[in-house]
C-alpha positions as CSV (number, residue, x, y, z in Angstrom):
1,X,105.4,-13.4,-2.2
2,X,102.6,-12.5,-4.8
3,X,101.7,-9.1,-4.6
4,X,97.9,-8.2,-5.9
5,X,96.4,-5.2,-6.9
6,X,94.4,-5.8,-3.7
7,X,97.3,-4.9,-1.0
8,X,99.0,-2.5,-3.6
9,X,95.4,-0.6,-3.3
10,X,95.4,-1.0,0.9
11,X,98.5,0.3,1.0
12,X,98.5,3.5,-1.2
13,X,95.2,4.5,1.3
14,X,97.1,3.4,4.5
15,X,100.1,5.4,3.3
16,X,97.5,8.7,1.7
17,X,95.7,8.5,5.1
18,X,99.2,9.2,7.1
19,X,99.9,11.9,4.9
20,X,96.5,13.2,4.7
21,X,97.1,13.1,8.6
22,X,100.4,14.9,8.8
23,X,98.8,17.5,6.6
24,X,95.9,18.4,8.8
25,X,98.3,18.3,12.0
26,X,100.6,21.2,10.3
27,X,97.6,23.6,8.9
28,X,96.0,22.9,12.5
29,X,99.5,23.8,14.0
30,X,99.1,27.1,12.1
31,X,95.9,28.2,12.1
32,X,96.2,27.6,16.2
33,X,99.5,29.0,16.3
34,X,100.0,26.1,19.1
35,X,102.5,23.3,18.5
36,X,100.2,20.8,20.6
37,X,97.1,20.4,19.3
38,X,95.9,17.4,21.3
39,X,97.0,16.8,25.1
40,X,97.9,13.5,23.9
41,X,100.2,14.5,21.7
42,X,102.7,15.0,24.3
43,X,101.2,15.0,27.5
44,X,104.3,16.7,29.2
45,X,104.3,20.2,27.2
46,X,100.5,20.0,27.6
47,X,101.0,19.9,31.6
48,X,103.7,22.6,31.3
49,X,101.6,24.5,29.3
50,X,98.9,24.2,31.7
51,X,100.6,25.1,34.7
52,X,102.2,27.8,32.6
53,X,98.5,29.7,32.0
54,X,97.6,29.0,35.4
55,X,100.6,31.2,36.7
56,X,99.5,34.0,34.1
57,X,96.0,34.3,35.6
58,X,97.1,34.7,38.6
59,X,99.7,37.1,37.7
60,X,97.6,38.9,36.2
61,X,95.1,38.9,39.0
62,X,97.6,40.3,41.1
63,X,98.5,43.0,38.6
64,X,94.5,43.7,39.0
65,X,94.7,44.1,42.8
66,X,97.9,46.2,42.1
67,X,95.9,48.3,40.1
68,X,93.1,48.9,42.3
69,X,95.1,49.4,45.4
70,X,97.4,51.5,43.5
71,X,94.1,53.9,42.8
72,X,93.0,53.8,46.0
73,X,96.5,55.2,47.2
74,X,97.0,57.7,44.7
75,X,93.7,59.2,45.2
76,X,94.2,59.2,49.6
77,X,97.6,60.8,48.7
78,X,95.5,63.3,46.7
79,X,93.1,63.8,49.4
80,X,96.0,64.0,52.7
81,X,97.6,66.5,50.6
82,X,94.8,68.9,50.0
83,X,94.6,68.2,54.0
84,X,98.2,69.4,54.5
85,X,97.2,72.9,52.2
86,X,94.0,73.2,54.7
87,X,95.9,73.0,58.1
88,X,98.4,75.3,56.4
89,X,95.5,78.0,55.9
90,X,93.6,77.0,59.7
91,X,96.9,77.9,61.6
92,X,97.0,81.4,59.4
93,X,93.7,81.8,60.7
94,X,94.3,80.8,64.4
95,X,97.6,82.7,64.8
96,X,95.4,85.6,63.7
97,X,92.6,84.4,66.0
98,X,95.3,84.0,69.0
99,X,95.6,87.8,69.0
100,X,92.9,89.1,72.1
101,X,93.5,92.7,70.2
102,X,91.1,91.5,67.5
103,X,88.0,93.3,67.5
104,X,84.1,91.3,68.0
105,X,83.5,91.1,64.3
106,X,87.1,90.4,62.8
107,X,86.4,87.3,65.7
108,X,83.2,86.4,64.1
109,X,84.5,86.6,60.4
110,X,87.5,83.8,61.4
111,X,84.8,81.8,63.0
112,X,83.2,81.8,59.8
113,X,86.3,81.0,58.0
114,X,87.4,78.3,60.3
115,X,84.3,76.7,59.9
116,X,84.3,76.3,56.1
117,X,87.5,75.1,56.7
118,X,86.2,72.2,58.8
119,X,83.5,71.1,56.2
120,X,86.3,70.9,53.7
121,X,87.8,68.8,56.0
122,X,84.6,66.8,56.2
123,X,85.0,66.5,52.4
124,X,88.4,65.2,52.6
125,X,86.5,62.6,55.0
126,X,84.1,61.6,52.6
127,X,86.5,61.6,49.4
128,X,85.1,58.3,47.1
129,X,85.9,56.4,44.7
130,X,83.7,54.0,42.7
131,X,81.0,54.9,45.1
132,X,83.4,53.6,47.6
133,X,84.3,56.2,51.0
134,X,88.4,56.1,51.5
135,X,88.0,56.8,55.2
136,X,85.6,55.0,56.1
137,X,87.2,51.4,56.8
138,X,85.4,48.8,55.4
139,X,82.0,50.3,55.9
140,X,83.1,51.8,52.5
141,X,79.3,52.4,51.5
142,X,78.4,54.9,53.7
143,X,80.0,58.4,54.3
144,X,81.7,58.6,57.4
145,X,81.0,62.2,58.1
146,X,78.0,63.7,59.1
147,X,75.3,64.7,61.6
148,X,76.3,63.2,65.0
149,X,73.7,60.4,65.9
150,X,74.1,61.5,69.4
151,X,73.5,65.4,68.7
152,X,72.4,66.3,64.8
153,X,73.2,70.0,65.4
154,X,77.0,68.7,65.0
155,X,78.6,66.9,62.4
156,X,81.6,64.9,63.2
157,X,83.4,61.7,62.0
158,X,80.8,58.8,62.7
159,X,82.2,55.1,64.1
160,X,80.1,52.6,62.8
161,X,79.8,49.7,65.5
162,X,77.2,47.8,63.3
163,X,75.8,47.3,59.8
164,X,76.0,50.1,57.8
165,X,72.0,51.0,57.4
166,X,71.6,51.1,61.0
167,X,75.2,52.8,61.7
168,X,76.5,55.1,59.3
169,X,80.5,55.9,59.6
170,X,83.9,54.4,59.6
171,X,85.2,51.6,61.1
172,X,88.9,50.4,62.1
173,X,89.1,47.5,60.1
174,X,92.0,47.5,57.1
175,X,91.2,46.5,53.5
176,X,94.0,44.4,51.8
177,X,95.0,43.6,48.6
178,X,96.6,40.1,47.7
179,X,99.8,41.2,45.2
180,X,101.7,37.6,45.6
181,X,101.3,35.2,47.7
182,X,101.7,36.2,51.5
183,X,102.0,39.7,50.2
184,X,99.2,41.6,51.4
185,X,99.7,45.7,51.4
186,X,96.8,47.5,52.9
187,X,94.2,49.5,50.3
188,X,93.2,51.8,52.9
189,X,93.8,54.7,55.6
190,X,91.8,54.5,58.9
191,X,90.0,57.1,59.0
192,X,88.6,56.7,62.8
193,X,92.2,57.0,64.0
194,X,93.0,59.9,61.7
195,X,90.2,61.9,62.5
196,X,89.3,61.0,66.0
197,X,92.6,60.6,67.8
198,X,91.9,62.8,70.8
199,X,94.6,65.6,71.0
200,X,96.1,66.6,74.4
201,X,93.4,68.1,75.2
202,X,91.4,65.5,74.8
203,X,89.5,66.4,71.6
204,X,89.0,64.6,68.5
205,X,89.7,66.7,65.4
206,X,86.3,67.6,63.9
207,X,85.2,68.3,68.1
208,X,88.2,70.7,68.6
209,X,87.7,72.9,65.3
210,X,84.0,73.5,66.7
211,X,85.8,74.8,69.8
212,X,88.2,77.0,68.1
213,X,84.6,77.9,66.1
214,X,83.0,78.3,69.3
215,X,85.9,80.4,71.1
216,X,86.0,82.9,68.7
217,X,82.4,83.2,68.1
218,X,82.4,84.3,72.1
219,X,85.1,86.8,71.1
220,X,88.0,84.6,72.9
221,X,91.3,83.8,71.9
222,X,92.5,80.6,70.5
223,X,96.3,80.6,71.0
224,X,96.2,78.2,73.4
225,X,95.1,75.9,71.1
226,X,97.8,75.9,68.7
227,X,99.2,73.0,70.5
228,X,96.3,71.1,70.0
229,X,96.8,71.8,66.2
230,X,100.6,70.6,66.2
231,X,98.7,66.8,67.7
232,X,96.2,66.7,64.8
233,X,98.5,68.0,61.6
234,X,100.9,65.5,63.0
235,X,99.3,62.5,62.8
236,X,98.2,63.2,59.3
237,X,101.9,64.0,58.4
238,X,102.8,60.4,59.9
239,X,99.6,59.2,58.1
240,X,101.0,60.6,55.1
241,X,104.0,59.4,55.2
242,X,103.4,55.6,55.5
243,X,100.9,56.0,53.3
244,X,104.2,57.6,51.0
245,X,106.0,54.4,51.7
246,X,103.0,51.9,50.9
247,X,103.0,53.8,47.5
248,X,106.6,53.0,46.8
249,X,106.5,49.6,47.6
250,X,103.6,49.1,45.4
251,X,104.9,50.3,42.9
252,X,107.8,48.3,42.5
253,X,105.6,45.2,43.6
254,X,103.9,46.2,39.8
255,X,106.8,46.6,38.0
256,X,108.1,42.8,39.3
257,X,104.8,41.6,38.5
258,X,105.2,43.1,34.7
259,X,108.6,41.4,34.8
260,X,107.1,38.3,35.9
261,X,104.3,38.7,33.2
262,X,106.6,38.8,30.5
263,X,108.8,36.2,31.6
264,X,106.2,33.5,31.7
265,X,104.8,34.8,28.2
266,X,108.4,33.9,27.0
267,X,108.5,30.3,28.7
268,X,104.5,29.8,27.3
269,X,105.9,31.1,24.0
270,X,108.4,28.4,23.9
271,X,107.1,25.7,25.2
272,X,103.5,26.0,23.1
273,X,103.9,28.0,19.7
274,X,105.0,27.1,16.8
275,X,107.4,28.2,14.6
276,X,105.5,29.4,11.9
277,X,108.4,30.1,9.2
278,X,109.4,26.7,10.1
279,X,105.7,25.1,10.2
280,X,105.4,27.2,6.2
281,X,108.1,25.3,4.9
282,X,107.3,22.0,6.7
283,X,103.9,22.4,4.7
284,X,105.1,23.1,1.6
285,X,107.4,19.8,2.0
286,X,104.1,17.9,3.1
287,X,102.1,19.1,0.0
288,X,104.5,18.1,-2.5
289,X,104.9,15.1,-0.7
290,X,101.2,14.4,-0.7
291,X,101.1,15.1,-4.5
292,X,103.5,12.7,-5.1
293,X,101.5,10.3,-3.3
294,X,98.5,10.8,-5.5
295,X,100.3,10.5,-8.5
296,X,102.0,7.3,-7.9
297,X,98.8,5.9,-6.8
298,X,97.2,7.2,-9.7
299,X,99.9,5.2,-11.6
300,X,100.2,1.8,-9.7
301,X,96.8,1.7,-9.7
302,X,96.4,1.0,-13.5
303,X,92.4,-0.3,-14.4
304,X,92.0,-4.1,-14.6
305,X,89.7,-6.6,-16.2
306,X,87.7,-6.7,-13.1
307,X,86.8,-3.2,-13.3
308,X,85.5,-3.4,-16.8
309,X,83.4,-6.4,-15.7
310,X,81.5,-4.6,-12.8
């Protein structure tokens, strides 16, 4: 077989262009970092891969949710402890008040006390976050305590039975947050049942502290209320408690999802990155190779009469 300068020429480029190829491939592997440059490379890791980021957004999504709900919990814990140091101080005051020995005006100065207490208590009622009421249900854009649309001269914990512009207050609806699949812990405490859960006598919370107001405005005794007391600082010490438990499960819901986090980080590691102290040397090899190529082209390729004629 006679072998020309011709097909020694078409070979040295077909054989430069392959290198010149392999080059490019290992300085794209590491300036990417990413052993698969192309899907079509190998279409299997790419899938992999791509199932692989998939499953960290949504991970991560859920640590999101985890977070939120996590602040929303923290700061209703905040808010039913305070609560717990207020019914503390309001039975100090009504053990006092449940004395008939008490003169008109030592009456009149726990009235005054007892209701300072309640609008703390409508505070606690109202306690945000981003702009967003705790209590409140899902009407979180409005504050659930106020004037009473039925009498102003009172202020009491409104329901909303509509949109929020045209009803102000809280409704009984529960906000959830997604942490995994068909794992949905609640965001929120309802405040309609925590504040106006009639007590045995038939009283929501914000109507009987205006009665233990009113009774010892009019110089009367409250100890007969004291029971009604023990209803309402019950249910927010059951409140608080499954609240307390929602808490701990979230919390180690988080610290699976970090687990999870870091596990598929090591399986995307694998399965996409390179090795760069292996890709270095690799390139290395591929330069000196190259070099070589040029230089036995450079060689082979001598000049011929034909290119002193052109």
């Amino acid at each position: 077989m006679r072998v020309t300068h011709g097909m020694l020429a078409s070979q040295f480029l077909a054989n430069y262009a392959r290198s010149l190829a392999r080059l490019g491939r290992l300085q794209g592997q590491l300036a990417t970092g990413k052993r698969v440059l192309k899907p079509s490379e190998d279409p299997v890791t790419a899938v992999m891969t791509l199932r692989g980021q998939a499953e960290l957004r949504a991970i991560e999504q859920y640590r999101r949710n985890g977070d939120t709900l996590l602040s929303w919990v923290r700061a209703t814990d905040a808010a039913l402890f305070e609560a717990e140091d207020l019914f503390k101080t309001l039975r100090e005051k009504m053990v006092q008040g449940a004395s008939d020995t008490l003169g008109e005006q030592a009456m009149a100065a726990l009235a005054a006390e007892i209701a300072q207490i309640k609008e703390q208590f409508g505070a606690i009622a109202n306690t945000s976050i981003g702009g967003r009421f705790l209590f409140a249900g899902t009407n979180t854009g409005e504050p659930p305590y106020g004037p009473d649309p039925a009498d102003p001269t009172k202020r009491v914990f409104r329901e909303a039975a509509g949109p929020a512009v045209q009803n102000p207050g809280g409704n009984d609806a529960v906000i959830e947050a997604t942490l995994k699949p068909g794992i949905d812990l609640p965001m929120n405490v309802i405040g309609k049942t925590l504040f106006n859960t009639p007590d045995r006598n038939g009283d929501p919370f914000f109507a009987f502290l205006d009665k233990v107001v009113e009774r010892l405005k009019g110089g009367q005794a409250v100890g007969d209320l004291l029971g009604a007391l023990d209803d309402h600082e019950d249910r927010f010490l059951r409140t608080h408690t499954t609240l307390g438990a929602v808490e701990n499960r979230l919390e180690m819901m988080m610290r699976r999802l970090e687990g999870e986090t870091a596990i598929t980080e090591e399986l995307l590691s694998r399965q996409a990155d390179v090795d760069i102290a292996e890709t270095i040397t690799r390139l290395n090899m591929q330069e000196n190779v190259h070099r070589a190529a040029l230089a036995t082209g450079a060689r082979v390729l001598l000049p011929t009469l034909v290119d002193f004629l052109r």
